[in-house]
C-alpha positions as CSV (number, residue, x, y, z in Angstrom):
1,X,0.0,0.0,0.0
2,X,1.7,3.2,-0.6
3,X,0.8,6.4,1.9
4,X,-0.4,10.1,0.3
5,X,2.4,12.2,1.5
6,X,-0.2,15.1,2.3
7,X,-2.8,13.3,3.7
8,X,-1.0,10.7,4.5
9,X,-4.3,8.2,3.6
10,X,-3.4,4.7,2.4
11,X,-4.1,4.6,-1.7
12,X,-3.5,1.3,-3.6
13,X,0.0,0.6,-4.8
14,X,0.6,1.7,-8.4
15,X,-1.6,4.4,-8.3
16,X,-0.7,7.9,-9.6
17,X,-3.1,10.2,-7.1
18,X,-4.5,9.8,-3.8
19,X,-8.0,8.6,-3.7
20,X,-8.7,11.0,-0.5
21,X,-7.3,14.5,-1.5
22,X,-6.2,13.7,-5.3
23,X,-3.1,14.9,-5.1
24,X,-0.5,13.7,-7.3
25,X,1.6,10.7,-5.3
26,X,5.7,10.9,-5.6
27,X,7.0,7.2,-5.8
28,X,8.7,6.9,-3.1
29,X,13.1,7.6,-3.5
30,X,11.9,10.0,-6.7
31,X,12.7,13.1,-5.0
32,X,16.2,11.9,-2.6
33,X,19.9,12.3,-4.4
34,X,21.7,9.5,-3.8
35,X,23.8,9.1,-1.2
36,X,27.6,8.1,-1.6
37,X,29.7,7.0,0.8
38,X,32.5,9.4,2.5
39,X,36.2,8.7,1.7
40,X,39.1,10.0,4.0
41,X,40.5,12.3,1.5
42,X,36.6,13.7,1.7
43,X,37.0,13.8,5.2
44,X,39.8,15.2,5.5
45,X,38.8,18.0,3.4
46,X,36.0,18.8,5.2
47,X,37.8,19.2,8.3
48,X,40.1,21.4,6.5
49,X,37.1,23.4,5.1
50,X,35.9,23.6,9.0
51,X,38.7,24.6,10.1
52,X,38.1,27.6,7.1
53,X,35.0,27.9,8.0
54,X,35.0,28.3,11.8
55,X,35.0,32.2,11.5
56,X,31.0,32.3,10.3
57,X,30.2,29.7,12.9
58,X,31.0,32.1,15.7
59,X,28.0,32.7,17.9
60,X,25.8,36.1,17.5
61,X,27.4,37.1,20.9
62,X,30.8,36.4,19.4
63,X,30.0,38.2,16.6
64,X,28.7,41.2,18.6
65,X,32.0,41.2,21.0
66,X,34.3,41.3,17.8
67,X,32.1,44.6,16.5
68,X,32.3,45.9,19.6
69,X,35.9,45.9,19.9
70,X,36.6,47.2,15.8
71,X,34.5,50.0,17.3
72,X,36.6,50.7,20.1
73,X,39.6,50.8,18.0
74,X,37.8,52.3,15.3
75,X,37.1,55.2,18.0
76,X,40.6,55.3,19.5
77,X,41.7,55.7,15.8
78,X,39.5,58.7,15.2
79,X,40.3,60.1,18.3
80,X,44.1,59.7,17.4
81,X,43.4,61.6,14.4
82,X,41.8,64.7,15.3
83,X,41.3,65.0,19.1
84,X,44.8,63.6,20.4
85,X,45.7,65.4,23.4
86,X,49.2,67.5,23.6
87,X,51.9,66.2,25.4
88,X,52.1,67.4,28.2
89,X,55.3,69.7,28.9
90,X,55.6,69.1,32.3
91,X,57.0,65.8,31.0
92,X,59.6,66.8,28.6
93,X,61.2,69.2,31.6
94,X,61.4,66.2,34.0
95,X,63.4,64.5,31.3
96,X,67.0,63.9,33.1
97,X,69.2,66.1,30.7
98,X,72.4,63.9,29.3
99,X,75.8,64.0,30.4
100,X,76.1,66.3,27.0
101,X,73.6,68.1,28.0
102,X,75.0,68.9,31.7
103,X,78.2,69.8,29.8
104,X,76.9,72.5,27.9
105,X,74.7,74.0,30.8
106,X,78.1,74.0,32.8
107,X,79.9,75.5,29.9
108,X,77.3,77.9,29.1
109,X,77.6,78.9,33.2
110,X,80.8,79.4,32.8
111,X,80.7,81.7,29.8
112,X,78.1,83.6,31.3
113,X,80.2,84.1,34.4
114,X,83.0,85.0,32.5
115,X,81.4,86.9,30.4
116,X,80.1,88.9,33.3
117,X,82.9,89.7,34.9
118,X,84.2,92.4,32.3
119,X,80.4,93.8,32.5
120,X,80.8,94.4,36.2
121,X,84.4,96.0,35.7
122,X,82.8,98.1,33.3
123,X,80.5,99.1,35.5
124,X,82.8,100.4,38.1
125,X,85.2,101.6,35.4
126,X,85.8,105.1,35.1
127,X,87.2,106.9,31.8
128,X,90.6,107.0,32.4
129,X,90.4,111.4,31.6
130,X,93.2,112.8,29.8
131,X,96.7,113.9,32.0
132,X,97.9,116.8,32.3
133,X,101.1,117.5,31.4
134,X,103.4,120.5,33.5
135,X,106.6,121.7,33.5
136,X,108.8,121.5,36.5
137,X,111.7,124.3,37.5
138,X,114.7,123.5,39.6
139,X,112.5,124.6,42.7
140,X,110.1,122.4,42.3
141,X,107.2,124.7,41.1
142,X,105.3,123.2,38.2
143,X,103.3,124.9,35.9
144,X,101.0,123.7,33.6
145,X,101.1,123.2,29.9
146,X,98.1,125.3,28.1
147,X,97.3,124.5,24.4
148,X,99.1,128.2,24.1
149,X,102.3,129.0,23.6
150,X,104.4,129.5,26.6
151,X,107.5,131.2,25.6
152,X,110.1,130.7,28.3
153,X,113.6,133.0,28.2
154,X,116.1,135.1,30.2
155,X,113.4,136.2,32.2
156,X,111.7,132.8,33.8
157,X,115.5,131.0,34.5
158,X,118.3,133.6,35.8
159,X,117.6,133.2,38.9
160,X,118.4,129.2,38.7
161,X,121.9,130.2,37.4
162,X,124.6,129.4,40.0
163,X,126.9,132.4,38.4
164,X,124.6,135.4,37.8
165,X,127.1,136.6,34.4
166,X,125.8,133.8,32.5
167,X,122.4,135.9,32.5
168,X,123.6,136.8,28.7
169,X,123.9,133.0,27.7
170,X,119.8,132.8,27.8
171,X,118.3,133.8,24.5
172,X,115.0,136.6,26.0
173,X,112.8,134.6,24.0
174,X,114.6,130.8,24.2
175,X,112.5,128.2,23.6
176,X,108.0,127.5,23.2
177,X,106.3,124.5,25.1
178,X,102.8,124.3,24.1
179,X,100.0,121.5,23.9
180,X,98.6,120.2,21.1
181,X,95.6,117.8,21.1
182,X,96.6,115.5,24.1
183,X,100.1,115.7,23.2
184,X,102.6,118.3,24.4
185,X,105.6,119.4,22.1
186,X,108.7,122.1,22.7
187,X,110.5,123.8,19.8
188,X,113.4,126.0,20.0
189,X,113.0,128.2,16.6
190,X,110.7,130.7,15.4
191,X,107.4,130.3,16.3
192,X,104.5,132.5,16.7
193,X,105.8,134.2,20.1
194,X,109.3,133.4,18.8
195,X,111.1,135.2,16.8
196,X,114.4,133.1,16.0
197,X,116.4,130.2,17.3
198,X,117.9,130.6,20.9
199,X,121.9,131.5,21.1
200,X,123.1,128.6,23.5
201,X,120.8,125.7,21.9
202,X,117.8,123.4,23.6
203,X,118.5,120.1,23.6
204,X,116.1,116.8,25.1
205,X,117.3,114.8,27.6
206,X,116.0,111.1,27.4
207,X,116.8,108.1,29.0
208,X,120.7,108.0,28.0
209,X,119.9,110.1,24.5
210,X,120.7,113.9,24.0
211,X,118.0,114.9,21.4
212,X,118.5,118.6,19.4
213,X,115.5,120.5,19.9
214,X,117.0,123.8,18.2
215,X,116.3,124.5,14.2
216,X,114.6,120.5,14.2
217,X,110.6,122.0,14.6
218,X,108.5,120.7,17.1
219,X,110.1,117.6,19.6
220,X,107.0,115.3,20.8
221,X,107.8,115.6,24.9
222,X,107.4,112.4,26.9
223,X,106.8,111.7,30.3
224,X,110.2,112.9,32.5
225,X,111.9,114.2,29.6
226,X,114.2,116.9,30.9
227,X,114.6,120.0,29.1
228,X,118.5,121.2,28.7
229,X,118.4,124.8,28.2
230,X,121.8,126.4,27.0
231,X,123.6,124.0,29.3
232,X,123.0,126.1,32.3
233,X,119.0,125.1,33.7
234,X,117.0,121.6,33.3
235,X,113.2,121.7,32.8
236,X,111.6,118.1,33.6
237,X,108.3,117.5,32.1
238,X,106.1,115.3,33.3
239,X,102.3,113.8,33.0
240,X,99.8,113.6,35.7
């Protein structure tokens, strides 16, 4: 007897529809592929293929967890991108500086140091202000040096002379001592309060040198020159 597979009513073998409902009957195997038996290489693949496959086997809540956590790092990606926060500052300043590092601090400590020391000097310096430059006589009197020009004679020296006859051996006007710039300078010649060379000569006395003042111009004068005049008085000039 064969079985409606609808109505599941018991029809006649052989027969084509079902006597209860009429619908068509299947013969029975029409419908089933047929079924081969498994060999290991098939096996083996398909526990390979599991293996491949065991990603989309993973549980909704698997699934979910695994979405959850791309969107984390999705987020901390973003926030990398646009809203990373700045370093802090306080950090790089804790930083423990090198040895190199200390070096060049130290070095730059020292240079400042140094390099303050000639500020402070400068700051208690004082312009060194430009000496004045006199002319002492055999008494000891000393006179200044004026930028104008001082012509010494007869007059100024006789009474340094040991022997007052050599009064005539002193020219009246003998020789000009005058200051120029910040230097001083004496000529024995005509000048403009001079009107000719002296008699008995000028000479500079320097160190272990005898320098010829008369008919030579103007003689530069240095500090503790002495001034020979006609052999008979000495002028020292000197700066102060």
């Amino acid at each position: 007897m064969g079985r409606c597979s609808d109505c599941e009513s018991e029809d006649r073998e052989g027969g084509q529809y079902c006597e209860a409902c009429g619908k068509r009957i299947e013969p029975e195997g029409a419908g089933e592929s047929p079924q081969f038996a498994r060999t290991d290489a098939e096996d083996e693949g398909s526990s390979l293929s599991w293996g491949e496959d065991e990603p989309d086997s993973m549980s909704p809540e698997d699934t979910g967890a695994t979405d959850s956590a791309g969107e984390d790092e999705g987020s901390s990606d973003s926030k990398g991108v646009g809203d990373e926060e700045p370093s802090s500052p306080i950090g790089e300043d804790e930083s423990e500086p090198t040895e190199s590092g200390d070096a060049d601090m130290a070095g730059s400590t020292d240079d400042d140091e140094a390099g303050s020391k000639p500020m402070e000097a400068e700051e208690g310096f004082a312009p060194e202000l430009p000496k004045t430059g006199y002319l002492v006589f055999p008494d000891g009197m000393e006179q200044p040096i004026s930028p104008s020009q001082w012509l010494i004679g007869r007059a100024d020296l006789t009474k340094f002379l040991h022997d007052p006859k050599q009064t005539n051996e002193i020219s009246r006007g003998h020789l000009t001592v005058f200051k120029d710039g910040e230097r001083f300078f004496v000529e024995d010649g005509k000048t403009m309060v001079q009107e000719k060379a002296s008699s008995n000569k000028t000479w500079l006395v320097r160190g272990g040198d005898r320098i010829l003042v008369t008919g030579t111009g103007r003689n530069e004068l240095q500090d503790f020159d002495e001034i020979d005049v006609a052999e008979l008085v000495k002028l020292q000039f000197v700066l102060k």
